[in-house]
C-alpha positions as CSV (number, residue, x, y, z in Angstrom):
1,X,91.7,185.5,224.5
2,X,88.3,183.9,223.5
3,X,87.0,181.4,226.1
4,X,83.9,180.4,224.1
5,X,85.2,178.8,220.4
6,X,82.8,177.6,218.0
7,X,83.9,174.0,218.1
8,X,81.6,172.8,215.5
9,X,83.5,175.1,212.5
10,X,85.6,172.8,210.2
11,X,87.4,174.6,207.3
12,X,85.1,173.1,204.5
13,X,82.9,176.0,206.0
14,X,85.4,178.5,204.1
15,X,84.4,176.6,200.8
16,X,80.8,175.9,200.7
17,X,78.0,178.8,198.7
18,X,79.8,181.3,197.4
19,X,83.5,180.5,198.4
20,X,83.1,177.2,195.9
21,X,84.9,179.1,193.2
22,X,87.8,180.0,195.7
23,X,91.2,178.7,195.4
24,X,90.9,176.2,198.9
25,X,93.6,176.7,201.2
26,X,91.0,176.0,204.0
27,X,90.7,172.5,204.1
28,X,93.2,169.7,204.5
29,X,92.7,167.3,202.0
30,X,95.2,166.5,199.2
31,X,94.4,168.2,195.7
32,X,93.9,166.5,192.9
33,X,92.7,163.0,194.8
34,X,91.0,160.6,194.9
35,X,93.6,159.4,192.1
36,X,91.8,157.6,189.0
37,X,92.9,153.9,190.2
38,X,90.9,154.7,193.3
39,X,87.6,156.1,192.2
40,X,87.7,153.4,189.5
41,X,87.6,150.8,192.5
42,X,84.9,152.4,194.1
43,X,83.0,152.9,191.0
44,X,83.4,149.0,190.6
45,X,81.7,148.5,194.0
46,X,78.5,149.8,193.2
47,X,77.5,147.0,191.1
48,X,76.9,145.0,195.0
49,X,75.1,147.7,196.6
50,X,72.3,145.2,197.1
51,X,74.2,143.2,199.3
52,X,74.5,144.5,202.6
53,X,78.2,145.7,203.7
54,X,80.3,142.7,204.5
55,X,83.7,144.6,206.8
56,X,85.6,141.5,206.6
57,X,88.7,141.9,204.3
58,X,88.8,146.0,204.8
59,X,89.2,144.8,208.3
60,X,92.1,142.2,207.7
61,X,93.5,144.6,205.0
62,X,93.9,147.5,208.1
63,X,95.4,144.9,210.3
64,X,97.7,143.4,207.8
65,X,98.9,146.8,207.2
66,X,99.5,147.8,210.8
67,X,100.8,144.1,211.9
68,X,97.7,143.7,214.2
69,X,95.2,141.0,214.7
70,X,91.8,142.0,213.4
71,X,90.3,141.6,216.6
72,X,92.1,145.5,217.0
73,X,90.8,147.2,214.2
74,X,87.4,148.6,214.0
75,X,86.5,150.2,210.4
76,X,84.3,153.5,211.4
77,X,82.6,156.4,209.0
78,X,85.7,158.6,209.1
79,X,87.4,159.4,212.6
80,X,84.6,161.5,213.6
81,X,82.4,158.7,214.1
82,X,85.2,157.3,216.2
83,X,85.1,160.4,218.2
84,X,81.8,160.1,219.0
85,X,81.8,156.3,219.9
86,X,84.7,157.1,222.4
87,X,82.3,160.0,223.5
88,X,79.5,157.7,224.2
89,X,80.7,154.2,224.8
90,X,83.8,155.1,227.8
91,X,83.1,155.3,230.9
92,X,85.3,158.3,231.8
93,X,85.0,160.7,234.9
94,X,87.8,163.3,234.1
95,X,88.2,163.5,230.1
96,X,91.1,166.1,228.9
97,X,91.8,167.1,225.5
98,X,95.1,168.6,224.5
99,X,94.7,172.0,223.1
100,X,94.9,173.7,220.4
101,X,94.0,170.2,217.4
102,X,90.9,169.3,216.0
103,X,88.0,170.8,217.8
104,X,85.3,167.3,217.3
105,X,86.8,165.3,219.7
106,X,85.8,168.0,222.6
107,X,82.3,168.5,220.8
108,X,81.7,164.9,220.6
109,X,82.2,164.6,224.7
110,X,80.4,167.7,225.5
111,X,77.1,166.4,223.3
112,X,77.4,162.9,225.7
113,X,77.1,165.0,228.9
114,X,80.6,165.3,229.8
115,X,82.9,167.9,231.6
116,X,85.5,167.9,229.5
117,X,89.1,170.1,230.4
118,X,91.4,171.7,228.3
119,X,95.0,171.7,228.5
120,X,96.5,174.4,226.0
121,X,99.4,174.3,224.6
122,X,101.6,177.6,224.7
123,X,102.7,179.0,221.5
124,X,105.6,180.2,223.4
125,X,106.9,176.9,223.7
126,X,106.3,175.8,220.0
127,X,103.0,174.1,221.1
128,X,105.0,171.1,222.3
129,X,103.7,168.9,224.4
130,X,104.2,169.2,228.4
131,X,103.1,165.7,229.5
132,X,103.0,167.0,233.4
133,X,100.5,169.5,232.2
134,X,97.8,166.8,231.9
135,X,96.0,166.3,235.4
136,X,97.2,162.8,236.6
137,X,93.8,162.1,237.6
138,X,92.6,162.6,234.1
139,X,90.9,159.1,232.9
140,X,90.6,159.6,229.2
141,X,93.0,161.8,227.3
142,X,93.2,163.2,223.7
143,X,95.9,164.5,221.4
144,X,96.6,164.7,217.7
145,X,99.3,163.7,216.1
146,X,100.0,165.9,213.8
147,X,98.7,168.0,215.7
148,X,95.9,170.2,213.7
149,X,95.8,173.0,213.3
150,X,99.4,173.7,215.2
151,X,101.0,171.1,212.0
152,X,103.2,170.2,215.5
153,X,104.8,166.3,215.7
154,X,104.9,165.6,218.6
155,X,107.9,162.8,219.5
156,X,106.2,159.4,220.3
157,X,108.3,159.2,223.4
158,X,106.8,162.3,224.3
159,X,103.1,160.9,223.7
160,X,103.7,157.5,225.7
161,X,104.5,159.3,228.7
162,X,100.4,160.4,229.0
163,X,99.6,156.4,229.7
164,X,98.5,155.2,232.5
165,X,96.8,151.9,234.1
166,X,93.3,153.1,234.2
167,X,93.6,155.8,231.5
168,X,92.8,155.6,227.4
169,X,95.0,157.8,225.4
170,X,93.7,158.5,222.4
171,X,95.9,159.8,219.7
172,X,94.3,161.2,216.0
173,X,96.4,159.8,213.4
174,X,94.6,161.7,210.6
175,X,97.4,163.4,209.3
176,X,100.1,160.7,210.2
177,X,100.5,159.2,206.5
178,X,101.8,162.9,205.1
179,X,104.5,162.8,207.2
180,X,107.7,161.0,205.6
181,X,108.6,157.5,207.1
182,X,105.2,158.3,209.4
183,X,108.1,158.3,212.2
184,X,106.3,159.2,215.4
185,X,103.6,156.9,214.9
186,X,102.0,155.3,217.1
187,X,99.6,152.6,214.9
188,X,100.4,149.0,215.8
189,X,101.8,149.3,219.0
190,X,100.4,147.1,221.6
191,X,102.9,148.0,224.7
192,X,101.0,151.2,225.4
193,X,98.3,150.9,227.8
194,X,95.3,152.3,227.3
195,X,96.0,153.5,223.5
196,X,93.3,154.1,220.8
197,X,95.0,155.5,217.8
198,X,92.7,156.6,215.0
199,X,93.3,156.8,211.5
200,X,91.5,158.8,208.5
201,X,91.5,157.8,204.7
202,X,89.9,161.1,203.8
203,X,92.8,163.6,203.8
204,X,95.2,161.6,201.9
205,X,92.9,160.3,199.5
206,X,90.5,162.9,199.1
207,X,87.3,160.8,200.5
208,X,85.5,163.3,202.7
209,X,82.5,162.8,201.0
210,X,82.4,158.9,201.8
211,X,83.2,158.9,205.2
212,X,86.1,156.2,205.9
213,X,88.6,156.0,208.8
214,X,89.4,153.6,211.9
215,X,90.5,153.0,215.3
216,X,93.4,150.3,216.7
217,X,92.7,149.7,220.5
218,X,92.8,146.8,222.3
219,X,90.4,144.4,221.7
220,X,88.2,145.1,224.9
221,X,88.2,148.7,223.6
222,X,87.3,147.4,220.0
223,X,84.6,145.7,221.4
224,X,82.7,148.5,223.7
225,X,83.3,151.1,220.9
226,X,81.8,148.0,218.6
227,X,78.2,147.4,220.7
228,X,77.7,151.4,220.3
229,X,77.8,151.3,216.0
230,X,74.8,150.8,214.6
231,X,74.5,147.8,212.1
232,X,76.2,148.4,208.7
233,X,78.2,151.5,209.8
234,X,80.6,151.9,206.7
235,X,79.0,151.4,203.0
236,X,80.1,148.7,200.8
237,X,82.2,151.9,198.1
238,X,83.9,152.7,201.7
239,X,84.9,149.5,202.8
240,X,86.1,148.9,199.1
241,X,88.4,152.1,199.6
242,X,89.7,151.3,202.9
243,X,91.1,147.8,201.5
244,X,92.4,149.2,198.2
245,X,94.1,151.9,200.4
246,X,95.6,149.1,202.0
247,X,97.3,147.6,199.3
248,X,101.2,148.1,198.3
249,X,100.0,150.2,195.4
250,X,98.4,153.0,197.4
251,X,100.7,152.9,200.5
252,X,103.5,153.2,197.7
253,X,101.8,156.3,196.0
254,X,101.5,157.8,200.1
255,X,104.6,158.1,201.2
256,X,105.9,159.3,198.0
257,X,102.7,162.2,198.5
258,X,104.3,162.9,201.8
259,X,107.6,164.1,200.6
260,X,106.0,166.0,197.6
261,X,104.0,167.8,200.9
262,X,107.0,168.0,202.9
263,X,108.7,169.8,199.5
264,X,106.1,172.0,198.7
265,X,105.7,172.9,202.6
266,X,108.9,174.2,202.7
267,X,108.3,176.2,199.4
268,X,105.3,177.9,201.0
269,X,107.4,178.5,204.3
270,X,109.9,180.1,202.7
271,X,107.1,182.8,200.8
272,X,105.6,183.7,204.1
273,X,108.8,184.4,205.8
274,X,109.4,187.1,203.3
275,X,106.4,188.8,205.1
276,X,108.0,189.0,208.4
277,X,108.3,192.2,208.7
278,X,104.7,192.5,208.0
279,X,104.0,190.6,211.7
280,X,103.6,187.7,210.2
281,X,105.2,184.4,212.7
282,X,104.6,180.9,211.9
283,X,104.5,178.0,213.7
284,X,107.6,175.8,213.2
285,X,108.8,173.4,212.6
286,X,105.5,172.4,210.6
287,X,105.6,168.9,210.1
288,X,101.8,168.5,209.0
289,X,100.5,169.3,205.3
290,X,99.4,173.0,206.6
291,X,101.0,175.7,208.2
292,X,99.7,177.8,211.4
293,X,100.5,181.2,210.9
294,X,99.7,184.5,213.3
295,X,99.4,188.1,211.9
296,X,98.2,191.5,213.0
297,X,94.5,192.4,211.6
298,X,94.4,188.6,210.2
299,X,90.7,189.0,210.1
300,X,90.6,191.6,207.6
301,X,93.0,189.8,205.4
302,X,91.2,186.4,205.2
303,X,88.6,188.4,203.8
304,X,90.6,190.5,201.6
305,X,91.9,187.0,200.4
306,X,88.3,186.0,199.8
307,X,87.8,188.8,197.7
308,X,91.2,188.0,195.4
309,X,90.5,184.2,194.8
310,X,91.2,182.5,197.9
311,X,89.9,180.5,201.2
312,X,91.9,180.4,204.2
313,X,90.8,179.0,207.5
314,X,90.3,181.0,210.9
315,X,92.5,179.9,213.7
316,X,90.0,181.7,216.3
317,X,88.0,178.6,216.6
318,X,90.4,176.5,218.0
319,X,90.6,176.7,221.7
320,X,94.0,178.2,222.7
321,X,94.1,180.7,219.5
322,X,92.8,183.7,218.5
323,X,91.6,186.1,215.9
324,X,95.0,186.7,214.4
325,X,95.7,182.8,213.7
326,X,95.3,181.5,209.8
327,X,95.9,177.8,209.1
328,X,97.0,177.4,205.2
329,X,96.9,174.2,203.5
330,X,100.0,172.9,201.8
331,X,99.4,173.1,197.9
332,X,101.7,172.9,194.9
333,X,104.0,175.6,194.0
334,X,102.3,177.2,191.5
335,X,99.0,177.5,193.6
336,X,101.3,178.8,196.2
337,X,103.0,181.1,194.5
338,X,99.6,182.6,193.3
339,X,98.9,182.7,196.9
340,X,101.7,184.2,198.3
341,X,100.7,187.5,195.5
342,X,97.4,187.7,196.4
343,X,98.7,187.6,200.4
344,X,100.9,190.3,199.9
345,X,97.8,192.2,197.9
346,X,96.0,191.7,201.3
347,X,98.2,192.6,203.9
348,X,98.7,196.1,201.7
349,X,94.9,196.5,201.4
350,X,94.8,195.0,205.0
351,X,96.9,198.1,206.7
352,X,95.6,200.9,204.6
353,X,93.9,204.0,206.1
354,X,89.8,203.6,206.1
355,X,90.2,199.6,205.6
């Protein structure tokens, strides 16, 4: 097993020069978004870009949603920026982040000067969560929920039991609104101590490029993580998505997304397992819009995939996993089943003599 990942790879990596005509598996965001209704909104924005950014009714708009005050929310540019305010802003002695999940939150501590420790998740035991794995002493701890890239939901109950007087627990959201009835969430509740829950519109909605997510804390923790922003943080076309994406119309058009993920998840699930007998093991149940998967000479068939149309990410860049870990985005059956071809292409070219 690796002990040095490269924590800074994200999956857009797979896409960018000359994997931009490749069918993207890689990266997590939802095909075909944003919808028209959306970019129409933040096309209709643009005509205030004079004005500097005014947060004030994305803010309420998150809050109404979750059943918090404002004074909870804080609007940030995506949930990496949030990642690096926690990074900077805590004061934290003994920061642990749950292992194998998205590899900023770890980067973002390490570039503020801390030690950070890892606790990693066995994929022995499904990559559940063992909440007496994480050192009791440990003042700031972080876990996704779903997990990426393990597509693990973990039971709230489960997550809860990490708080403790003195210690933030910090749970990424990201995914949460692909998952049906988001049950396991953890946005808007206030009898947790310590919990920062973040939140990203970009996966969903397919706004990567305009950076919008944002954190729910308690209002002392909105406020440190506030005084380390600079002024103006999230544009005026952001601010106009994250209140649109508020509304009963979006939220509506989510959750039925979800279940046509959790649908076409189980349509790709049930391709790969035809390849069991090639090696290939999954991670399961998957609950996430991807699927974690582990194969013999996996690095030669990513890049035999590349070569027949299609991007796939690495799982060797996530602490706790290793060269023979792939994480596939969910997509729609036809793109799947175009997929699952091309994988079985590559695992024959993959285990032929002199390849």
């Amino acid at each position: 097993m690796r002990t040095e990942h490269d924590l800074r790879h994200h999956g857009d990596a797979e896409v960018r020069g000359d994997g931009s005509a490749l069918v993207d598996l890689a990266v997590n965001v939802r095909a075909d978004t944003p919808p028209t209704w959306l970019r129409e909104r933040i096309a209709g924005s643009l005509g205030s870009l004079a004005a500097y950014p005014d947060g004030r009714a994305a803010r309420a708009a998150v809050a109404a949603r979750h059943g918090l005050p404002v004074e909870r929310v804080l609007l940030t540019a995506g949930a990496a920026e949030a990642f690096v305010l926690l990074a900077r802003a805590l004061k934290v002695r003994r920061p642990v982040v749950v292992h194998p999940q998205f590899t900023e939150p770890e980067a973002a501590l390490r570039d503020a000067g801390h030690t950070v420790d890892r606790v990693l998740l066995r994929e022995e035991d499904g990559f559940r969560l063992d909440p007496a794995a994480v050192p009791e002493d440990a003042d700031l701890v972080v876990i996704g929920n779903p997990t990426n890239p393990t597509s693990v939901l973990h039971p709230a109950a489960t997550i809860t039991q990490l708080a403790r007087p003195g210690r933030t627990l910090v749970v990424d959201e990201a995914f949460m609104d692909a998952v049906p009835g988001e049950r396991e969430a953890l946005a808007g509740r206030t009898d947790v101590p310590g919990l920062v829950v973040l939140r990203s519109l970009t996966k969903t909605w397919g706004l990567a490029g305009l950076r919008i997510g944002y954190v729910l804390a308690a209002p002392g923790t909105i406020a440190e993580l506030e005084r380390a922003q600079p002024l103006w943080p999230v544009s005026t076309p952001a601010l106009t998505a994250a209140e649109v994406c508020m509304g009963p119309q979006a939220l509506a058009e989510a959750a039925h997304a979800a279940h046509r993920i959790a649908a076409d998840r189980a349509h790709l699930i049930a391709g790969l397992s035809e390849f069991a007998s090639d090696g290939l093991r999954m991670a399961e149940p998957a609950e996430g819009p991807f699927v974690l998967v582990r194969l013999p000479r996996a690095t030669a068939v990513r890049g035999h995939l590349r070569d027949l149309g299609f991007a796939v990410r690495r799982g060797d860049t996530f602490p706790g996993l290793d060269e023979e870990w792939l994480r596939l985005a969910v997509r729609d059956r036809p793109t799947v089943n175009s997929f699952l071809q091309a994988l079985d292409r590559a695992l024959t070219l993959a285990s032929s003599p002199g390849r």
